[in-house]
C-alpha positions, -999 to 999 in steps of 0.1 A, spaced: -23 174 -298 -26 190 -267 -15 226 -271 -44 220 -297 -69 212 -274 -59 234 -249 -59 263 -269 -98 256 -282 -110 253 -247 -94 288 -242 -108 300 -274 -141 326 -264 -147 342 -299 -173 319 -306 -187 323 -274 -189 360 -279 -206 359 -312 -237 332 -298 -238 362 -269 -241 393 -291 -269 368 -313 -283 367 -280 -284 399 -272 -297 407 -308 -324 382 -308 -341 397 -278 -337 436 -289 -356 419 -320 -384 407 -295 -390 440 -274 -395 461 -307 -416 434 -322 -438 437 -288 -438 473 -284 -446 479 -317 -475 455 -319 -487 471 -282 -482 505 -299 -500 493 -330 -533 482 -311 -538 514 -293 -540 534 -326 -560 508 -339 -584 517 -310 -580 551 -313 -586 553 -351 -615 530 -345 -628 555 -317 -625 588 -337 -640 570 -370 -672 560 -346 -674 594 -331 -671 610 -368 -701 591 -378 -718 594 -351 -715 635 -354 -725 630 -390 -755 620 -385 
């Protein structure tokens, strides 16, 4: 019963897989950020360039 116990406390392959989660789950939240960020500024600058073509219209 102890060899048991003593090798799952030196078992790390679960530890490794929450890590690389982890490390997935916050790759996940920089390109949901930057692409809302990026998203907004051509929302502006469609909006800009729409105004400005109307504007020149008339």
């Amino acid at each position: 019963m102890t060899k048991i116990f003593a090798r799952f406390l030196k078992d790390e392959s679960g530890a490794t897989a929450i890590e690389y989660g982890l490390i997935a789950a916050l790759i996940s939240v920089a390109l949901i950020a930057g692409a809302t960020a990026l998203g907004e500024s051509l929302n502006e600058q469609f909006n800009f360039l729409s105004t400005t073509m109307d504007e020149t219209q008339n």
